[in-house]
N, C-alpha and C positions, 0 to 999 in steps of 0.2 A: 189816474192813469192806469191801463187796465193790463192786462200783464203781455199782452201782442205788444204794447206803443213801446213799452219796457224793454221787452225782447227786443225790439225794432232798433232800441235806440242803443243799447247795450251792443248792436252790429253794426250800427253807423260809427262808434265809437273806437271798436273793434278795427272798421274798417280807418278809420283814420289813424289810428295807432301802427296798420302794416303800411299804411301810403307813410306818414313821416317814417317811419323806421324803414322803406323802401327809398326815399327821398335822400337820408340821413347815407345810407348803403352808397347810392349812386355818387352821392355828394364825396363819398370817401373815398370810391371808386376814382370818381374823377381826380381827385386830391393825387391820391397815389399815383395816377397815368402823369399826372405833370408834373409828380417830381420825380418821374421813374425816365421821363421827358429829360426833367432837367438835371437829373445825375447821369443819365446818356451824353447830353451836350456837355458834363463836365470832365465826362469820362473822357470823351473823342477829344477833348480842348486838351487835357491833358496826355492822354494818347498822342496828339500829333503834333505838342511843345515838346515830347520827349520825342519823339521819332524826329523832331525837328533838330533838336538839341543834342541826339545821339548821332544825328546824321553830320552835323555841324563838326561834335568832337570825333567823331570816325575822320572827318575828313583833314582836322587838325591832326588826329594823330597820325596819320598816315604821312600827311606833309611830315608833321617829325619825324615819322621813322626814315623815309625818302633822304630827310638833310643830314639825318645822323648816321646811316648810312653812304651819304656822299662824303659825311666829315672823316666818318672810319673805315671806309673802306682799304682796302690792300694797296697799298703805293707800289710796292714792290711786291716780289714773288723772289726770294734767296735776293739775288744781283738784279732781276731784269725790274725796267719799268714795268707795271700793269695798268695803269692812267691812259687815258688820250695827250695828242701832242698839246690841244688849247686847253686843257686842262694844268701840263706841264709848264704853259706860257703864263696860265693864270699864278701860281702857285710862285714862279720865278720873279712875278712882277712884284709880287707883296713882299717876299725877301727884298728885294729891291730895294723896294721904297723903303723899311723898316731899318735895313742894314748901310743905306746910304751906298749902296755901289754899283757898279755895274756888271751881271753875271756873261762872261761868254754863254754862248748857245752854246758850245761844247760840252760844256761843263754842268747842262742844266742839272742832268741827272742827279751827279753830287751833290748838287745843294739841294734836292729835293728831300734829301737825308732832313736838313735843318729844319724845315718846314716842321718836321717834327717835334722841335724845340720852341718854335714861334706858335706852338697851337697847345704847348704846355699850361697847364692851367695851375701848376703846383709852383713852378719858380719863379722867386724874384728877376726882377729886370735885370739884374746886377748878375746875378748866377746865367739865365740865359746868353747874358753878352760873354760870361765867359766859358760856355757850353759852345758858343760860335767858332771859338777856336779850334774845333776839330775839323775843320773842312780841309786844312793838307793831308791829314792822314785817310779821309776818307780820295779823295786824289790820286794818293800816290798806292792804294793797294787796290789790286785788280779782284784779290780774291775774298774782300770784305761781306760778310752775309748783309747788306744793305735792310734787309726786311728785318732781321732781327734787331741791328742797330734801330733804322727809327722808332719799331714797337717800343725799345728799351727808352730812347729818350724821350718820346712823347708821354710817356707816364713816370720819368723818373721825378724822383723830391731827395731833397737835401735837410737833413736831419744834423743840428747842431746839440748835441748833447752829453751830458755826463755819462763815463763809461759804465755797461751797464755790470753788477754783478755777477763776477766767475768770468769775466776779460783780461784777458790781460794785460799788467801796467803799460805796458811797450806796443801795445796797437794803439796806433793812433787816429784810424779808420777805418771803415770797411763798406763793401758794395754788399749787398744783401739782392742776392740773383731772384728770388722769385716773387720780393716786393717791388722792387726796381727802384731799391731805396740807398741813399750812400747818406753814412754815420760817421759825423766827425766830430773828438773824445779831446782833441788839442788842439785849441787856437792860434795858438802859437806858430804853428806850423801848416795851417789850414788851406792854404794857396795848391801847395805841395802833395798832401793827403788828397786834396779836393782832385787834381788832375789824374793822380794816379787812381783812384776810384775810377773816373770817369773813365779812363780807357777802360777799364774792368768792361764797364755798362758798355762801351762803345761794341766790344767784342763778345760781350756775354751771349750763351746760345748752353741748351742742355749738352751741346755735344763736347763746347768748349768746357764744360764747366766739370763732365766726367773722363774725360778721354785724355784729355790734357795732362803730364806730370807735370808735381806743384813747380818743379822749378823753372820751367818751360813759361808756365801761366805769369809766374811773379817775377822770372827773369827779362820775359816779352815785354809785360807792363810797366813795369819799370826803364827799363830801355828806349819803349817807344814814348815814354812820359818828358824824358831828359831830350829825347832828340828834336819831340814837335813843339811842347809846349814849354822848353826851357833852350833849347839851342843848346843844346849842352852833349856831350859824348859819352859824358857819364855825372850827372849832379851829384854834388857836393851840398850838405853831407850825403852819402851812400846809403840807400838801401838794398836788401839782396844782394850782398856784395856775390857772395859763393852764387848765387840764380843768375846774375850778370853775366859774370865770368865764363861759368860754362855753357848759356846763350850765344856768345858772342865766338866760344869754340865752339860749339855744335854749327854757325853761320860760314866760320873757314871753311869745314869737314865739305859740307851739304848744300852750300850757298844760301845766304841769304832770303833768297827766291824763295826755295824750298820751306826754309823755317817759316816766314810769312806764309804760305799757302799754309802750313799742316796748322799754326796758332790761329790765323782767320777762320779757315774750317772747318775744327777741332777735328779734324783727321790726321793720325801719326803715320798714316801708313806711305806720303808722299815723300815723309823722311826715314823710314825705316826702308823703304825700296833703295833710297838713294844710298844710304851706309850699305846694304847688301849688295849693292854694286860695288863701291870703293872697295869692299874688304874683302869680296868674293868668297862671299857667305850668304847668309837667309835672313828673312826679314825678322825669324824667329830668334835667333842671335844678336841683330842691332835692337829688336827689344828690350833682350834680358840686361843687354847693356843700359839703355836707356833710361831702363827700370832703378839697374843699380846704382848707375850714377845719382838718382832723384831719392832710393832711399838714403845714400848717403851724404846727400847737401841737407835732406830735409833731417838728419842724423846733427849733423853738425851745427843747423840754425837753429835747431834746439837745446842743445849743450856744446855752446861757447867753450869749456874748458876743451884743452888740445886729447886730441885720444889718439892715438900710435894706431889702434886697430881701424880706426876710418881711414887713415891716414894710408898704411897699407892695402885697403883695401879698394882705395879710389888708383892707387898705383895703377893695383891689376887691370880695370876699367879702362887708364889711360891707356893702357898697352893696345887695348882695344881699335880707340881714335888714330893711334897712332900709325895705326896699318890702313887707317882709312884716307887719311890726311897726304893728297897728291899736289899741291899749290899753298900759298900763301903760308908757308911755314914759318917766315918771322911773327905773325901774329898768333899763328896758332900754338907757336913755343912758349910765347911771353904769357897767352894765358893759361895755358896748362901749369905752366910753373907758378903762377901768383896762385891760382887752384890749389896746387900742389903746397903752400905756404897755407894756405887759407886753412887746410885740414890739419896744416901740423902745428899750427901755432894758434895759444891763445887769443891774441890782440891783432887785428888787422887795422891798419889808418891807409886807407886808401883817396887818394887824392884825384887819380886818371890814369888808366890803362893805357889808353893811346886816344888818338882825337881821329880814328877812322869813324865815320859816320856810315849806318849801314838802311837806314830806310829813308829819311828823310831825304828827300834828294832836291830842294834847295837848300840844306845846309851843306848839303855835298860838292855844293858847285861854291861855297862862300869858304870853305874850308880847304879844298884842292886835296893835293896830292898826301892821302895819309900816314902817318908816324908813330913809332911808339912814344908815349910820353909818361913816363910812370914817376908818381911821388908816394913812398909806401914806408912803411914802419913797422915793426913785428917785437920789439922789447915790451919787457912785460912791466912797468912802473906803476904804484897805487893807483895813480891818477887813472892810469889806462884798463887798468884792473875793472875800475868805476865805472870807467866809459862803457867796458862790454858789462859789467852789471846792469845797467842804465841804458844801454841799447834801446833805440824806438824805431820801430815800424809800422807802416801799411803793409792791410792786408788784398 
C-alpha cells in the first residue's frame, strides 16, 4: 500500500471518527432537549399542583378568616347592638335550645351578652351554667358597658389553685383584669368567691379598674353579689363589711341610680356632680371627700386593730355627707353609725344592716316595703380576737 492509499485511508478514518463523534454530539444534544423537555413538563406539573394547591389554601384561608371574623367580630359597640336583627334571631335561637327556654324579643339584646359564655371555649359545662346567672343584672342596668362584659366573658377561665407565694392568707380569690382569669385559693367557700369574681369580670373595663375607689369597686361587688346571685341584702358571713356600709350610705346621699351609673362606667364624675349639688359645693370638694373616705376604709381593712385617729378622722368626712344627705335619713343614720363603730372598735359580727334592697328589682318587689334589721356585736373576747385574725376575703 503506497503512501496516497495510506493518506487516503488515514482521512476516511479521520472522517469517520468526526461523523461518530458528530453523531455521538447530536445523540446528546437530543438527549438533553428531552430531558430539558421533560424537566419543563415537570416543572409546569409542579408549578400548577402548587398554584393549584396555593389557590385551594388561599381560598381555605380566606373561608377561615371570613368565619372567624364572623365568629369575632363586635357584638356590641359600649351598650349598643352592632350585629344585624337575623343575625340577633340566630344567636337567640341557640341560647334557646341550649338553655331550654324561651327568650322574650325584648330582651334579645341581654342575652346576647351570654352568647359570649356559650362560645367559651375555656369552661366547664358546670361553670358556664353558672356564669348563666348573670342575665338579672345584666337587665336591670341600663348603664352596663355590654361590649366589655361579653369580651370579658367570652375569654374568661376559672383557675382552681394553691395560693400563690407573697398572697395573702385571707384572699380567698381574685379576678386577674388583663388575663380574664378568676383564681380560687379556698374550696371551701368556692360558690361564694366564684360569684363575687364574676361580677369583677362582669363589670371590669380599664376605666373601672383605675377610676374607681377601692371601696366603691369591693363595696359595689359585693353588694351586687348578695343581692342577684344570693337574694340576700347583705350575705352572711360578711365581706367588706366597712365598703358595704359606706356604698349603701353614698346610695342614700346620691341615689342609687347614680352610684350604678358612675360603678358601670367607671366615671366618678356622675357622683361627684351630684354631692356638689346636695352640699352646694364643687365637684372638687365631694372628691377630696371621697378620696378620704376610701383612704380611710382602705386604712382600717388593713389594720383591724381600733385606731382613734381613723376613727376621728372619718368623723370629719361624716360631717361632710351629712350636709348632703336631704331624704332617707333613717338609713342613712343607721349606717353612718355602724361606720362609725366599724372605725372604732376592734371586732365587728355583723349579721344585717337592714333588708332594703337597692338594685335587684325582683328581690325588691319579693321583699316590699324596707326595714332596719340589725344583728351586731362589737366586745372584744379571744375567740373574736381570732375571728378578726383569721378574717378571709375576696378580692
Amino acid at each position: 500500500m503506497n503512501i496516497e492509499e495510506i493518506n487516503s485511508l488515514i482521512e476516511e478514518i479521520e472522517k469517520d471518527k468526526v461523523k461518530a463523534a458528530l453523531e455521538r454530539k447530536k445523540r446528546e444534544k437530543i438527549r438533553r432537549r428531552k430531558e430539558k423537555e421533560r424537566n419543563q413538563k415537570i416543572a409546569w406539573y409542579q408549578i400548577s399542583s402548587f398554584l393549584g394547591f396555593s389557590f385551594f389554601s388561599i381560598v381555605c384561608s380566606i373561608f377561615l378568616l371570613i368565619k372567624n371574623y364572623e365568629e369575632n367580630k363586635n357584638v356590641f359597640s359600649n351598650r349598643e347592638v352592632v350585629i344585624d336583627a337575623d343575625k340577633v334571631d340566630d344567636i337567640c335561637d341557640d341560647l334557646e335550645e341550649e338553655l331550654g327556654i324561651s327568650i322574650p324579643e325584648e330582651e334579645n339584646e341581654d342575652y346576647l351578652v351570654l352568647s359570649a359564655i356559650q362560645k367559651n371555649s375555656h369552661l366547664s359545662k358546670e361553670e358556664k351554667e353558672d356564669c348563666y346567672g348573670i342575665i338579672p343584672i345584666i337587665e336591670d342596668n341600663p348603664y352596663l358597658n355590654k361590649e366589655n362584659a361579653y369580651q370579658s366573658l367570652k375569654e374568661l377561665c376559672i383557675k382552681h389553685m394553691n395560693r400563690p407565694k407573697g398572697t395573702e392568707n385571707e384572699v380567698l380569690g381574685e379576678y386577674l383584669f388583663f388575663d380574664y382569669q378568676i383564681n380560687i385559693y379556698d374550696e371551701d367557700i368556692k360558690k361564694t368567691t366564684f360569684f363575687h369574681e364574676l361580677t369583677h369580670c362582669i363589670y371590669g373595663s380599664m376605666d373601672h379598674l383605675i377610676n374607681l375607689p377601692r371601696f366603691l369597686k369591693e363595696g359595689m361587688t359585693e353588694l351586687l353579689t348578695c343581692e342577684y346571685f344570693f337574694e340576700d341584702t347583705y350575705y352572711k358571713p360578711s365581706t367588706y363589711f366597712g365598703e358595704v356600709l359606706a356604698t349603701k350610705m353614698l346610695c342614700e346621699v346620691v341615689g342609687e341610680n347614680t352610684v350604678l351609673e358612675s360603678f358601670s362606667t367607671g366615671n366618678m364624675n356622675p357622683i361627684y356632680q351630684r354631692l356638689a349639688t346636695l352640699s352646694n359645693s364643687t365637684t372638687k370638694e365631694a372628691k377630696e371627700n371621697i378620696d378620704k373616705l376610701d383612704d380611710l376604709l382602705d386604712k382600717r381593712f388593713n389594720t383591724p386593730q381600733k385606731n382613734h385617729d381613723i376613727w376621728y378622722d372619718f368623723i370629719d368626712v361624716s360631717v361632710y355627707f351629712d350636709k348632703c344627705i336631704k331624704k332617707n335619713f333613717e338609713f342613712y343614720n343607721y349606717y353612718v353609725y355602724y361606720l362609725d363603730d366599724y372605725f372604732l372598735h376592734d371586732y365587728i359580727d355583723i349579721w344585717e344592716i337592714s333588708n332594703k334592697v337597692y338594685f335587684n328589682q325582683e328581690l325588691k318587689q319579693k321583699i316590699g316595703t324596707p326595714g332596719i334589721v340589725v344583728g351586731m356585736a362589737t366586745s372584744m373576747d379571744k375567740n373574736q380576737k381570732q375571728f378578726v385574725k383569721n378574717k378571709k376575703v375576696s378580692t
